[in-house]
Rosetta silent file (secondary structure, phi, psi, omega in degrees, C-alpha in Angstrom):
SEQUENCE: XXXXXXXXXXXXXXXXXXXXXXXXXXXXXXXXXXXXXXXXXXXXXXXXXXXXXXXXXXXXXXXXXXXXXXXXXXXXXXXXXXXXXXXXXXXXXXXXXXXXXXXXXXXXXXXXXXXXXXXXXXXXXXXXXXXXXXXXXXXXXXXXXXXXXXXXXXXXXXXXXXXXXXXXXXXXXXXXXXXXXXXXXXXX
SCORE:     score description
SCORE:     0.000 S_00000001
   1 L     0.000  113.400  167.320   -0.982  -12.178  -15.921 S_00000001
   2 L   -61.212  117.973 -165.944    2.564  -13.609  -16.388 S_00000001
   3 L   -98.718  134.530  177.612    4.907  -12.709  -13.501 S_00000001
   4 L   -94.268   99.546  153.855    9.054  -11.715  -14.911 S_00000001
   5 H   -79.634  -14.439 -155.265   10.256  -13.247  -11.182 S_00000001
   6 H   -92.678  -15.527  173.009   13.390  -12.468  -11.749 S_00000001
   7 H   -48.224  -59.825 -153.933   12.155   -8.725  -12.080 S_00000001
   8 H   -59.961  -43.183 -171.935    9.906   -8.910   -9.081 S_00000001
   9 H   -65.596   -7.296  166.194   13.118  -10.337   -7.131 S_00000001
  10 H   -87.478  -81.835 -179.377   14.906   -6.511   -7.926 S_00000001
  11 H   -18.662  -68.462  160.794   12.096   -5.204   -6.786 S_00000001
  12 H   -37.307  -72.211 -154.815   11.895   -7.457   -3.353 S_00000001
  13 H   -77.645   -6.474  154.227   15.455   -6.489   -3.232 S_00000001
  14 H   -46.276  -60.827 -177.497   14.912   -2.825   -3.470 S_00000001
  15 H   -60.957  -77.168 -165.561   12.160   -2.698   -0.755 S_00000001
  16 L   -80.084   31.832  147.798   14.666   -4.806    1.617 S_00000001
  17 L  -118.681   -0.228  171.945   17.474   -2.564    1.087 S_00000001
  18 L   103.570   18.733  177.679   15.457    0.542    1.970 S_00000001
  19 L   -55.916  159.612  157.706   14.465    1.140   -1.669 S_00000001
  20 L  -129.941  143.805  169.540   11.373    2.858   -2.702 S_00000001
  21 E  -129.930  179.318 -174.922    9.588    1.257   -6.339 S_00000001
  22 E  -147.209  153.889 -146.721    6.578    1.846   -8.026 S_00000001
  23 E  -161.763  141.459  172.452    4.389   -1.094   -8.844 S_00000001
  24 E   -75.629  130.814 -163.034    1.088   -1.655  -10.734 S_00000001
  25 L  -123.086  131.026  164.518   -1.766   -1.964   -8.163 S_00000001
  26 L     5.244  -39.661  170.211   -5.574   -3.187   -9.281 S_00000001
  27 L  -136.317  -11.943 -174.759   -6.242    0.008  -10.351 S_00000001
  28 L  -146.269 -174.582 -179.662   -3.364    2.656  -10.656 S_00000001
  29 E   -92.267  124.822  171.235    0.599    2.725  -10.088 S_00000001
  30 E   -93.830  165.533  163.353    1.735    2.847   -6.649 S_00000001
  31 E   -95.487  121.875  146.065    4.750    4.296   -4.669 S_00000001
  32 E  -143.419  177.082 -163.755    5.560    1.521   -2.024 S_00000001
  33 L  -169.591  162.354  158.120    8.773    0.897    0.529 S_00000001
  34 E   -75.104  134.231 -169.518    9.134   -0.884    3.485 S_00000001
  35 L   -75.341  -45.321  171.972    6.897    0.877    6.377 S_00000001
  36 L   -75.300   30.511 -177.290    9.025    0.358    9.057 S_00000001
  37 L  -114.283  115.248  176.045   12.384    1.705    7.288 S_00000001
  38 H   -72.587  -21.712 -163.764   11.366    5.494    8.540 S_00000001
  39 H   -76.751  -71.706  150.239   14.520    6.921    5.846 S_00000001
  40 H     9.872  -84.555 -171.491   12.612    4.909    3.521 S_00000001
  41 H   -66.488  -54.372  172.395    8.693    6.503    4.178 S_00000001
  42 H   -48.035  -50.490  175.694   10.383   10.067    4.387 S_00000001
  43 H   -53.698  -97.001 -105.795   11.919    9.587    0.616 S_00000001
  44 H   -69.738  -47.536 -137.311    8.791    7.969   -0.833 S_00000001
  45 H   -74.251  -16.824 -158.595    6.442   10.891    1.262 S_00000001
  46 H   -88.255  -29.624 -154.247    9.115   13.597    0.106 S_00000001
  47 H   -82.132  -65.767 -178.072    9.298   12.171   -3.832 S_00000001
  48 H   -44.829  -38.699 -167.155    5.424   12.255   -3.619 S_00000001
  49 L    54.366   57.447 -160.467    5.183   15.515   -1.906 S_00000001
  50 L  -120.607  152.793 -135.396    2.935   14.756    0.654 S_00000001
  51 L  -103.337  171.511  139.391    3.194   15.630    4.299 S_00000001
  52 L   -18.702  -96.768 -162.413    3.276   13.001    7.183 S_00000001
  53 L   -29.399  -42.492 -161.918    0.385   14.198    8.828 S_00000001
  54 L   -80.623    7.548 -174.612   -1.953   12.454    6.152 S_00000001
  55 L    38.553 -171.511 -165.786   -0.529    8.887    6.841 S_00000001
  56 L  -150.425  169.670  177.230   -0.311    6.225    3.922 S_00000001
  57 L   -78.622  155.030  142.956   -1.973    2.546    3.263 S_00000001
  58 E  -100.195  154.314 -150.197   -0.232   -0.472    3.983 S_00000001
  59 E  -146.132  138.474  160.633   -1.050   -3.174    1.440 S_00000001
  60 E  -125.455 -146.492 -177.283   -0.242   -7.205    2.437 S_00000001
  61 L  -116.935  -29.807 -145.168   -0.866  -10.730    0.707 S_00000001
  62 L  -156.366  148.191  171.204   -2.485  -12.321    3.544 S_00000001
  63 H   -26.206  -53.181 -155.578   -4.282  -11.506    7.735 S_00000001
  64 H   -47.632  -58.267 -160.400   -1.165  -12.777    9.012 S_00000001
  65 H   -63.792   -7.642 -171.751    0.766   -9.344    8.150 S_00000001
  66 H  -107.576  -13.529 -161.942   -1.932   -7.246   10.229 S_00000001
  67 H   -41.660  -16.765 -165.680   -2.260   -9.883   13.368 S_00000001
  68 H   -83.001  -18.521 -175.460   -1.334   -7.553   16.189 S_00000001
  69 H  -104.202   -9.570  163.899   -3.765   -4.641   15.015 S_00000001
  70 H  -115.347    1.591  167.474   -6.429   -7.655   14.082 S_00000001
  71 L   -74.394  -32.964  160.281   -6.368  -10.076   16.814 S_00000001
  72 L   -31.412  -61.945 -178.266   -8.276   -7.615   18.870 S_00000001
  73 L   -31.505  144.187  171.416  -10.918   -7.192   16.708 S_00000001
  74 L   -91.204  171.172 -156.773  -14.754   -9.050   17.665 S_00000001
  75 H   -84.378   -0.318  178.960  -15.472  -11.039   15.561 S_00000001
  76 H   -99.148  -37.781  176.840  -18.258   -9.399   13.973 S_00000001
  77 H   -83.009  -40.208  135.912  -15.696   -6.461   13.100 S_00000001
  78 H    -1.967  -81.995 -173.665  -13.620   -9.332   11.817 S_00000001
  79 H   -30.746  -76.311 -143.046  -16.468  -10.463    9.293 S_00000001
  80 H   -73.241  -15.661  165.559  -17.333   -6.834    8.107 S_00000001
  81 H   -86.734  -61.665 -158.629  -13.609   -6.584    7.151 S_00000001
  82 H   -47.409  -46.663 -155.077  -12.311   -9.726    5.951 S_00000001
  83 L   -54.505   -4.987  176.294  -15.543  -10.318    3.585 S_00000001
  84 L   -93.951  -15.129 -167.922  -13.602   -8.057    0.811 S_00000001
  85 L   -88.083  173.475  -54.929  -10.471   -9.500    0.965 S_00000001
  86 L   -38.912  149.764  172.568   -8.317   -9.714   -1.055 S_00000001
  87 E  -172.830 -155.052  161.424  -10.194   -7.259   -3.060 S_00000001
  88 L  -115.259   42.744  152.894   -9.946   -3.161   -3.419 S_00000001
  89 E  -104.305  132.950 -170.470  -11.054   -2.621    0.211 S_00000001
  90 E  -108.145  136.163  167.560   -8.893   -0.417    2.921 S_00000001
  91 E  -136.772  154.097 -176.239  -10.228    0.009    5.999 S_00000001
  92 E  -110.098  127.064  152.650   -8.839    1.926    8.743 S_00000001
  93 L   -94.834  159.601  173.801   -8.437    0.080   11.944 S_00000001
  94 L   -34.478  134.006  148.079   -7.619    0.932   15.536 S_00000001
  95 L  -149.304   69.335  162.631   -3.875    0.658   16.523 S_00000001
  96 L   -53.247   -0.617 -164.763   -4.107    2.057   19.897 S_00000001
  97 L  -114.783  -26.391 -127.470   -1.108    0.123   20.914 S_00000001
  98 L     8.915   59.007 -176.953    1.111    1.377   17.876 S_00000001
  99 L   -49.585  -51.223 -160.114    2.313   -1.557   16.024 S_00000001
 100 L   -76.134  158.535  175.787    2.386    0.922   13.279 S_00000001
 101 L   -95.302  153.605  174.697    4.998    3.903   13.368 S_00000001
 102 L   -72.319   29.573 -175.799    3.790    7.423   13.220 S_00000001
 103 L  -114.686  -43.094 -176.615    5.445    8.289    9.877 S_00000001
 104 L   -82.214  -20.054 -168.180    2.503    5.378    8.473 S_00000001
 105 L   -98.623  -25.481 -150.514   -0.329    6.576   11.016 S_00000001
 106 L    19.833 -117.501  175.133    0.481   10.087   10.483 S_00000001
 107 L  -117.755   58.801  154.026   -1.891   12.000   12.871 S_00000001
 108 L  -107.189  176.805 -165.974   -4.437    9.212   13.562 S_00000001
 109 L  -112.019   85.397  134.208   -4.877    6.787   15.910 S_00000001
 110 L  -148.695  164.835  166.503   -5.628    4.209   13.265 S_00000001
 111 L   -97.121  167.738  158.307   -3.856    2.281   10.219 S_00000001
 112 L  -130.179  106.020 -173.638   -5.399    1.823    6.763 S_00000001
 113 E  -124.636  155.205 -163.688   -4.747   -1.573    5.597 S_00000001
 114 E  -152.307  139.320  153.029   -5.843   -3.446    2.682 S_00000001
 115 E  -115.322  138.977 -152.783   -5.198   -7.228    1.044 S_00000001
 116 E  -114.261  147.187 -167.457   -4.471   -7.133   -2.490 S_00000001
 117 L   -99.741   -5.090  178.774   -5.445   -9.280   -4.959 S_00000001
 118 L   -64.784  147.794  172.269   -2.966   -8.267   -7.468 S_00000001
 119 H   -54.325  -39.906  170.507   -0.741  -10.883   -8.461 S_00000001
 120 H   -69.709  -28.910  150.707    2.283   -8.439   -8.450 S_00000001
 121 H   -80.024  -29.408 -162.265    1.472   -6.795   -5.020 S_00000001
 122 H  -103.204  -37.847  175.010    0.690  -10.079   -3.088 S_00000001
 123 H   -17.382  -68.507 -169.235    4.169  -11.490   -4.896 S_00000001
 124 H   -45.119  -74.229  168.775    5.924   -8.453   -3.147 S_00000001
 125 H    -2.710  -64.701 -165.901    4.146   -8.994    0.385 S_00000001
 126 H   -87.778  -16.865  171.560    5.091  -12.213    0.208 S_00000001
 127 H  -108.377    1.058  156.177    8.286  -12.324   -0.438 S_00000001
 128 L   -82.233   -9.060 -158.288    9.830   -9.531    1.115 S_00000001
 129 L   103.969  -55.241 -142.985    8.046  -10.576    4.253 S_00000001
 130 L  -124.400  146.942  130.497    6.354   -7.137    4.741 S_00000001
 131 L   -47.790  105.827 -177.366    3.249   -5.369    4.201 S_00000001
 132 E  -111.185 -178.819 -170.562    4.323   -2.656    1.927 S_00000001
 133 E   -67.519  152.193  169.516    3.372    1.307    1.866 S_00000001
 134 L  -176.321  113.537 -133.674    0.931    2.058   -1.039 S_00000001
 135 E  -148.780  122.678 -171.246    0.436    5.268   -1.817 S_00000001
 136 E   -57.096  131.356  156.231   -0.741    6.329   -5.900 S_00000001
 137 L   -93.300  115.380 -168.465    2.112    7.191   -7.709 S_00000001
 138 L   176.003  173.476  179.474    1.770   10.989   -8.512 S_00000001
 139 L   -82.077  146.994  152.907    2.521   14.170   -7.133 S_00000001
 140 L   -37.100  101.205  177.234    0.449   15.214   -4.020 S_00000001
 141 L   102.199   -9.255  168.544   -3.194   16.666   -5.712 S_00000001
 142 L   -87.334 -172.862  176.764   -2.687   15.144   -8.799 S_00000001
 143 L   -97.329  151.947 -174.986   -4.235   12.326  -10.866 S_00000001
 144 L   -65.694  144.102 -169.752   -2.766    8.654  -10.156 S_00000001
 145 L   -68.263  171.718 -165.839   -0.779    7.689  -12.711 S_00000001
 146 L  -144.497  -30.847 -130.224   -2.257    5.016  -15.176 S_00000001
 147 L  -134.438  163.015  171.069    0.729    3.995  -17.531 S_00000001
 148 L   -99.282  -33.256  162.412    3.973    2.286  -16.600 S_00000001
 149 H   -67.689  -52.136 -171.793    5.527    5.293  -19.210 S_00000001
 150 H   -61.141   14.254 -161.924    3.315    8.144  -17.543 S_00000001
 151 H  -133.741  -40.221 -161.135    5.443    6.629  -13.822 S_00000001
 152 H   -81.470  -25.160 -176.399    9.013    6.352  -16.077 S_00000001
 153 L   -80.619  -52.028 -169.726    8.256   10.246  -16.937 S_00000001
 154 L   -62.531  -43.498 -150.239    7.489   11.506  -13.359 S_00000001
 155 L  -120.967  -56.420 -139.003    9.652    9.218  -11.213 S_00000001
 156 L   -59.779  129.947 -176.647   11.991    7.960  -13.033 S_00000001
 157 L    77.712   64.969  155.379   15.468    8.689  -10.965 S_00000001
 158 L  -124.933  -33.528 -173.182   13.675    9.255   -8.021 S_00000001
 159 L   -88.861  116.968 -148.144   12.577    5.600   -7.595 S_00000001
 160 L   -80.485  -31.775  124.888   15.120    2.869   -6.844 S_00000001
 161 E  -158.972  168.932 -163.390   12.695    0.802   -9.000 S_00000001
 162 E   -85.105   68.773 -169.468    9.772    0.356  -11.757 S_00000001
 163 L   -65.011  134.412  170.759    8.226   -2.849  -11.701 S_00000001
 164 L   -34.038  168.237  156.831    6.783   -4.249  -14.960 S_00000001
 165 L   138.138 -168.003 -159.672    3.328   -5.218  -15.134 S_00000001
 166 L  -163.366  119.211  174.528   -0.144   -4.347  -15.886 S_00000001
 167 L   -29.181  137.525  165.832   -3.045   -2.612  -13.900 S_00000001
 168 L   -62.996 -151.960 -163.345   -5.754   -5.105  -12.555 S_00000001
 169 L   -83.556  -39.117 -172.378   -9.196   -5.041  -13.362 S_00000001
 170 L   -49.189  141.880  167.544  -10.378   -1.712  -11.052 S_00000001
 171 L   -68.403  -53.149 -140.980  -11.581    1.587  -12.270 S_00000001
 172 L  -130.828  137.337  170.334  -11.119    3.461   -9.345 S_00000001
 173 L   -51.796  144.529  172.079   -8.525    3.268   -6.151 S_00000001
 174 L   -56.008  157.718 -159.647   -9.689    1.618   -3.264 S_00000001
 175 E   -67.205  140.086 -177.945  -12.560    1.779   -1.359 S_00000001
 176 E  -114.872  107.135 -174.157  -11.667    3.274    2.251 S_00000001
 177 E  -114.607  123.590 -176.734  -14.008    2.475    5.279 S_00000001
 178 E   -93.904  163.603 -160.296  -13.442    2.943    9.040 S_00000001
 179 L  -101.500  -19.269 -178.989  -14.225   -0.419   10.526 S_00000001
 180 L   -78.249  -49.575 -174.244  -15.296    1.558   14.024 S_00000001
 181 L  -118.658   -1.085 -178.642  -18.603    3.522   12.149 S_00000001
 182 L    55.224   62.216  175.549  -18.387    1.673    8.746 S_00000001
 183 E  -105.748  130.452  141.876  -18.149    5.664    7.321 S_00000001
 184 E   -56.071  100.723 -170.129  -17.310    5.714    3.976 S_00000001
 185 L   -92.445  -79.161  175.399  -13.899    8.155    3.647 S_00000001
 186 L  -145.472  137.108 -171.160  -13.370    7.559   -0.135 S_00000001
 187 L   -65.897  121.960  160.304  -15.414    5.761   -2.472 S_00000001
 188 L   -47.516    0.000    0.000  -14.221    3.142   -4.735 S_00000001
């Protein structure tokens, strides 16, 4: 996949002005923003139309963006995460401490975090800095968008911007696991 930086760099600056975009993810189009800009998480969750309470993913390039909720971990819980990564697994870990804010945790004690293997998602990560929100782009109850047109029909002036690009390889959104019981929450 060819990356248009100078695109991806609108993008970047979108997220770190308090933008919300929509971005091609492994398997569908996402909604993401920076998670700690709360004005930010409130647009994306109101443009989606999906409450709070149900929290959202955070998506990074690399461990580093999770250490405070993964230096904890034993090292055996470690393993049983990592071994997917980058890939299309989310797992929800502990964050009894709350590095995360409760507009991304909604009403759990845990996060759902994932490292992505897309070229176009770990781009963003990395060069904004941030972990960003990533959340299917669609209405709450609907089907995830597929198309970069079906996201220009739905979103378009809602979204600060639409990055170019092209779905990865995945059928299906990612796989979701809590890392405390290994419970499957939704299958990939």
């Amino acid at each position: 996949m060819i990356l248009d930086i100078d695109e991806l760099n609108l993008a970047v600056d979108a997220v770190t002005q308090g933008g919300v975009i929509a971005y091609p993810t492994e398997a569908v189009w996402g909604l993401g923003c920076n998670p700690w800009n709360q004005e930010a998480v409130n647009r994306l969750l109101a443009i989606k139309s999906r409450p709070v309470e149900k929290g959202v993913i955070l998506v990074g390039f690399a461990e580093e963006q999770f250490s405070p909720i993964l230096d904890p971990l034993t090292d055996s819980e470690r393993e049983r995460l990592t071994s997917g990564w980058p890939g299309p697994y989310t797992w929800l870990i502990p964050d009894p401490d709350g590095w995360t804010p409760k507009w991304i945790r909604g009403q759990f004690d845990t996060v759902a975090i994932r490292i992505s293997d897309h070229p176009i998602v770990r781009y963003l990560c990395s060069a904004t800095g941030l972990p960003l929100v990533s959340t299917s782009a669609n209405k709450a109850g609907e089907p995830p968008l597929l198309t970069k047109e079906q996201v220009e029909q739905q979103f378009s002036g809602q979204v600060d911007f639409i990055v170019p690009g092209e779905l990865g390889s995945q059928q299906t959104p990612s796989e979701i696991r809590d890392l405390k019981t290994n419970r499957v929450i939704r299958a990939g």
